[in-house]
C-alpha positions in Angstrom: 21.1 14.5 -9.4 22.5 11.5 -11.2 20.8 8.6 -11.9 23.4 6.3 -9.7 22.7 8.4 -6.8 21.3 5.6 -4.7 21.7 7.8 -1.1 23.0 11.0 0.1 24.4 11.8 3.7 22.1 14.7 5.2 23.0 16.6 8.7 21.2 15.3 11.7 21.4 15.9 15.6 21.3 12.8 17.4 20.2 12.4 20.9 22.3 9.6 22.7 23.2 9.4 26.4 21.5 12.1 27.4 23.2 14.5 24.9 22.2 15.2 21.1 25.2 15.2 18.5 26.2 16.9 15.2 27.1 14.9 12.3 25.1 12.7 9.3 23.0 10.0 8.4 23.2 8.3 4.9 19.7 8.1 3.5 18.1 6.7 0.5 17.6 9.0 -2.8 13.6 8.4 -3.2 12.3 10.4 -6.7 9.4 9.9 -9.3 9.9 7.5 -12.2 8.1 7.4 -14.9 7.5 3.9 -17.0 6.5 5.1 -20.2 5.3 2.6 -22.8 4.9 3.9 -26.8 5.4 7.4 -25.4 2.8 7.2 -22.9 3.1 7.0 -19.2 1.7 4.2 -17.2 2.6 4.7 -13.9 4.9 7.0 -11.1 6.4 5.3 -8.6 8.4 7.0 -6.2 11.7 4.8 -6.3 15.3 4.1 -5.5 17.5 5.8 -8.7 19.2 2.7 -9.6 19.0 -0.8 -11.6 15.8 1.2 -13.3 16.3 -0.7 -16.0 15.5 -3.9 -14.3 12.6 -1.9 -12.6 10.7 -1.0 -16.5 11.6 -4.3 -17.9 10.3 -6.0 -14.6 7.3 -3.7 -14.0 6.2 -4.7 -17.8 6.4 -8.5 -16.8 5.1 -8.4 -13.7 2.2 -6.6 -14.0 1.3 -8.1 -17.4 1.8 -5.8 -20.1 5.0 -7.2 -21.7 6.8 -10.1 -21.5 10.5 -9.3 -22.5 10.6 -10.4 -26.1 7.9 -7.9 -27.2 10.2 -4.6 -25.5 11.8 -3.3 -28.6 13.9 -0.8 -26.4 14.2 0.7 -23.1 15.9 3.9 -22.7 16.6 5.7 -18.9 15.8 9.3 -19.5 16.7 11.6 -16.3 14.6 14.4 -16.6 14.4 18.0 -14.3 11.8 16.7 -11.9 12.7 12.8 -12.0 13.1 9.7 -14.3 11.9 8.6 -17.1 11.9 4.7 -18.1 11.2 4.6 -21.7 9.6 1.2 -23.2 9.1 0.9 -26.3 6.6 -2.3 -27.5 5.7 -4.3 -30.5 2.2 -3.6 -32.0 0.2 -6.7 -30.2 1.9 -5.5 -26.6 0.4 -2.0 -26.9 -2.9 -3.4 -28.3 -3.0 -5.0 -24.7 -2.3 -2.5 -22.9 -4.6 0.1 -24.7 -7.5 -2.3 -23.7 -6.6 -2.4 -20.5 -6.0 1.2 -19.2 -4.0 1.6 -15.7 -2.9 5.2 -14.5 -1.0 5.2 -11.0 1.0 7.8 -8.8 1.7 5.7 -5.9 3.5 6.0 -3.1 6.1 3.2 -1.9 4.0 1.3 0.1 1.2 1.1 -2.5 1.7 -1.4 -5.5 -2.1 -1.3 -6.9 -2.7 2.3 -6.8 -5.0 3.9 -9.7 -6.5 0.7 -10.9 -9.2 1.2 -12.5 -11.8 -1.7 -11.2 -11.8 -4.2 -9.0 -11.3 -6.9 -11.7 -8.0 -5.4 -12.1 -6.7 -5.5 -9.1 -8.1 -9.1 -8.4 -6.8 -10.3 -12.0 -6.0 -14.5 -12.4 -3.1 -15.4 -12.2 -1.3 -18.0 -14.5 0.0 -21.2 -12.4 3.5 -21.6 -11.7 5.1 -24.9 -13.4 5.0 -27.8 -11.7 8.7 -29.6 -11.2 10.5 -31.1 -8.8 12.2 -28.4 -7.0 12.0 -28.3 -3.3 14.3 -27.3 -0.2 14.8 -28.6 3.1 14.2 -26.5 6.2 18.1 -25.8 6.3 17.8 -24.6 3.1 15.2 -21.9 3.9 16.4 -20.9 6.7 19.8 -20.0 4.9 18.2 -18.7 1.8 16.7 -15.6 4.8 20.2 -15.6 6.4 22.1 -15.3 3.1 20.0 -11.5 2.9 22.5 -9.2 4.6 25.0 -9.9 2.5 23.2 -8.4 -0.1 21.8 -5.4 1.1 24.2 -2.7 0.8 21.7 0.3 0.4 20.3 -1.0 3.6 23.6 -1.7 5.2 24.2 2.1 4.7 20.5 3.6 5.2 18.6 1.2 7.3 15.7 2.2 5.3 15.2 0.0 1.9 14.0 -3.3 1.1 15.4 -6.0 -1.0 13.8 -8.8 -2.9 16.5 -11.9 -3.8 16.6 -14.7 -5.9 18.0 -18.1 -4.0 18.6 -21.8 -5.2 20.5 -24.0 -3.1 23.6 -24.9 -5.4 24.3 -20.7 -5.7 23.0 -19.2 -2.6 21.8 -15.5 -3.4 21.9 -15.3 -7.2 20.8 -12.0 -7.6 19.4 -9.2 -5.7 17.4 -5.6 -6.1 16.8 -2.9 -3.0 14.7 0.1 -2.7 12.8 2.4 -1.0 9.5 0.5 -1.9 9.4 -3.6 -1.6 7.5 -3.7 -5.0 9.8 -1.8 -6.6 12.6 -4.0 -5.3 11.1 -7.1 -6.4 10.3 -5.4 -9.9 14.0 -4.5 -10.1 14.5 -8.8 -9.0 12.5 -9.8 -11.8 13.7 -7.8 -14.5 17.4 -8.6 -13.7 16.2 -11.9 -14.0 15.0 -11.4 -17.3 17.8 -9.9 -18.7 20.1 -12.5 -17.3 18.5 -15.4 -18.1 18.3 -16.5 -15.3 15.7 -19.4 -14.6 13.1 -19.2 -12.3 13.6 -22.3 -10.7 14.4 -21.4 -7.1 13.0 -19.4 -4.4 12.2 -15.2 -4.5 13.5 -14.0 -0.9 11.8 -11.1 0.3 12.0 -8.5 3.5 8.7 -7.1 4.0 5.1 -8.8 4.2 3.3 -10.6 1.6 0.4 -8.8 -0.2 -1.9 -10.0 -2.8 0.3 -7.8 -5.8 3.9 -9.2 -4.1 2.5 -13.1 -5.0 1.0 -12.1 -8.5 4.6 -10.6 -9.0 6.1 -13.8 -8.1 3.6 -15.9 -10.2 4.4 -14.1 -13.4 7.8 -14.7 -12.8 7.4 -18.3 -12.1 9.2 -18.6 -9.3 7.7 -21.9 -7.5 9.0 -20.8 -3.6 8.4 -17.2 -2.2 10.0 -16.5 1.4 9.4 -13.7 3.8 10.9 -12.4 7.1 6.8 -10.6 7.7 3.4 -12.5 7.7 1.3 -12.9 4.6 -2.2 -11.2 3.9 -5.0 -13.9 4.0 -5.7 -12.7 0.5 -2.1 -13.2 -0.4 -2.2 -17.3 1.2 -5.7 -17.6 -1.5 -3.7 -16.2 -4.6 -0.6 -18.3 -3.7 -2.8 -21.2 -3.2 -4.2 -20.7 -6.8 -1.0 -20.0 -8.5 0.9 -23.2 -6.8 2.9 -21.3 -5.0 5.1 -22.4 -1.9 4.4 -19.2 0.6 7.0 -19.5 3.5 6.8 -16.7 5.7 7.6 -15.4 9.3 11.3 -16.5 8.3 13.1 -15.3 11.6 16.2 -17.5 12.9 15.6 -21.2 12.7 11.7 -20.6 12.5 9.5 -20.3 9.4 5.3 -20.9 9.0 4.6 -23.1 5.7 1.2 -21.2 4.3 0.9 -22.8 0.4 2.1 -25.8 -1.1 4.0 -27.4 1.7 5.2 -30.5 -0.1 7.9 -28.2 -1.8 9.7 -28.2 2.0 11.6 -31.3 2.4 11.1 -32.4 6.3 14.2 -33.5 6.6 18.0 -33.3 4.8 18.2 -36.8 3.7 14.3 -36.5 2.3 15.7 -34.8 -0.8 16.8 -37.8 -2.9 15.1 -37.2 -6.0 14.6 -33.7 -5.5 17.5 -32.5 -6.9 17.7 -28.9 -8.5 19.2 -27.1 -11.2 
């Protein structure tokens, strides 16, 4: 199987009107992935086979063992029984990650598998900036809308999730699917990283809000995070600490405002000063 091999069409029967029917369904490619750092694996994650790339580079960042300019080189290895994302990391990078051991073979709903204590998994996390970016109720409500447009594994499967990257000059910036949600906002962030692209805007997500999907967002810096499902109480505490705008329940012309609600304008003509870059 090639590595662009996003999703395959498989033969099905479907029942419909009272009478089953030959023919296929287009489903996502799930497969293990490796993220190897110094020649030493650090986690397997069954994923999507594409952008995996993003996914090391983003995986690194997010769970805080390398920020960007201490990955020498990545190389995407395909392998008999999977993938292998190859990292490569400058002396004081490994040093880190030596002290502070993590083995995982998770599944795609799990994104804190195999830690190793609780302090681990309940790690600080490092504030987001403070600015002056903010959006109006419009502006989140669009930023959830703007989603199918971008979700052309989905569009074909019905069975991945995305993570997007909105501001309200550009709409949907970027955006990452896959069969897991934390792999898909992995993918996000390191696409982010390797564009450049600024974190000043709001991470758009289509699952629920867990305690790992918030320190995710915090060590990206992104100051808004929205989401079509509800947040974990856990999940409001962290996004509390890290200054963090939690939107969630983002369904239609409805949204709940969990963290930081200053960051929503209440109305259109509140944004005056509030511009964004």
């Amino acid at each position: 199987m090639a590595v662009r091999d996003t999703h395959r069409p498989l033969p099905r029967q479907a029942f419909r009107a009272g009478r089953f029917e030959g023919g296929a369904r287009a489903l996502p490619e799930e497969v293990p992935v490796a993220l190897s750092f110094n020649g030493s694996t650090q986690a397997v994650m069954m994923a999507t086979p594409g952008d995996l790339r993003d996914f090391g580079i983003g995986f690194a960042l997010t769970e805080g063992i390398a920020a960007p300019s201490e990955i020498t080189s990545v190389e995407v290895v395909e392998q008999e029984a999977g993938i292998d994302v190859q990292m490569w990391l400058v002396d004081e990078a490994q040093a880190r990650l030596a002290a502070r051991r993590r083995h995982m073979a998770g599944p795609v709903g799990c994104g804190l598998c195999g830690l190793d204590s609780i302090e681990a998994v309940l790690r600080k996390v490092t504030p987001v900036a403070e600015s002056d970016f903010a959006l109006t109720p419009g502006e989140v409500t669009r930023a959830m809308a703007s989603l199918p447009g971008h979700q052309s594994l989905h569009d074909v499967t019905r069975a991945a999730h995305a993570a997007a990257f909105f501001t309200p000059e550009k709409g949907v910036v970027l955006a990452r699917e896959d069969v897991g949600r934390h792999n898909a906002l992995d993918k996000l962030a390191g696409a982010m990283l390797r564009s450049e692209t600024a974190a000043k805007g709001a991470v758009v997500l289509t699952s629920r809000v867990s305690i790992d999907m918030v320190q995710k967002c915090a060590a990206l810096g992104a100051p808004v995070l929205i989401a079509v499902s509800a947040p974990t109480a856990h999940a409001v505490r962290v996004a509390e600490a890290a200054g963090i705008t939690l939107v969630a329940l983002a369904r239609g012309d409805r949204f709940e405002v969990f963290t930081r609600p200053d960051r929503i304008l209440p109305t259109p003509s509140s944004r005056g000063a509030f511009d964004v870059a």
